[in-house]
C-alpha positions in Angstrom: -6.1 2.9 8.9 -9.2 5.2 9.6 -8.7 6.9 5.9 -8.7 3.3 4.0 -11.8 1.1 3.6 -12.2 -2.6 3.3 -12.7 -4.1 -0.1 -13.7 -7.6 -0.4 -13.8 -8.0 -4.3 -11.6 -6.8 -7.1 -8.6 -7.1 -4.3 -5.4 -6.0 -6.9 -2.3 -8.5 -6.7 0.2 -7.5 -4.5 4.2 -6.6 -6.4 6.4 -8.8 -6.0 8.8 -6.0 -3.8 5.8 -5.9 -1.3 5.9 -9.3 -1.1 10.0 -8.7 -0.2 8.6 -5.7 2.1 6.5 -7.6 4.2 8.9 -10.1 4.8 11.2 -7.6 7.1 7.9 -6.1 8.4 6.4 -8.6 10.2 3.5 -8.1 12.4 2.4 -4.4 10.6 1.3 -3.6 7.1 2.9 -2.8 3.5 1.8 -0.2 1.7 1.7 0.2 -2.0 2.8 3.5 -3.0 1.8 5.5 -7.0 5.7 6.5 -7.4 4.7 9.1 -10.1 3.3 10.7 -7.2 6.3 11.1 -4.9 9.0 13.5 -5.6 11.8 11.8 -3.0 11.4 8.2 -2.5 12.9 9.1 1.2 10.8 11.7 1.9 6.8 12.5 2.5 3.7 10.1 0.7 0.9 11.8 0.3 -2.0 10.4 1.2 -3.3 10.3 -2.3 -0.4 8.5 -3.4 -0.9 5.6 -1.3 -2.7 2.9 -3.3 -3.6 -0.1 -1.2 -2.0 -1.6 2.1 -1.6 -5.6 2.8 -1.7 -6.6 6.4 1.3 -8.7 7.5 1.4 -11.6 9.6 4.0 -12.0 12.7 5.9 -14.7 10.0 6.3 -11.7 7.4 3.9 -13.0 5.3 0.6 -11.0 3.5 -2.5 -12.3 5.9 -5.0 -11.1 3.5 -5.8 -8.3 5.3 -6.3 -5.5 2.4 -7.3 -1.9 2.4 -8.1 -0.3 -0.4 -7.5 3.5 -0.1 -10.4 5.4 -1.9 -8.2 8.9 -2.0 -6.1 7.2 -4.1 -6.0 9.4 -7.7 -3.7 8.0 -10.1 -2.1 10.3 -12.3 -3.4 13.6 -9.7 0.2 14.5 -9.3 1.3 14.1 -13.2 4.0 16.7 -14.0 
């Protein structure tokens, strides 16, 4: 997670399919992902596209651990 930073205020509101992600993740972290970004929803994220990540508990529930990923450029990749 060396490329993320902590952010204690402003933390966004995680989607609803992270919520569902997290729950067959348990133990690691979720990661919310700009889709305008990526060309093959199967293949390679860069690391610009990756917005936040949510720490998971071993249950498969959000802990509250949050990273806030300053690369993140929305709209850098607009075609």
């Amino acid at each position: 997670m060396g490329i993320f930073r902590r952010k204690r205020s402003g933390q966004r509101i995680p989607p609803p399919e992270l919520v569902a992600e997290a729950k067959e993740n348990p133990g690691g972290w979720v990661y919310e992902i700009d889709g305008n970004m990526v060309d093959d929803p199967n293949g390679a994220v860069p690391p610009e596209a990756i917005i936040a990540a949510w720490q998971v508990d071993a249950r498969g529930r959000l802990s509250g651990g949050y990273q806030a990923n300053p690369n993140y450029r929305p709209g850098a990749a607009e075609r």
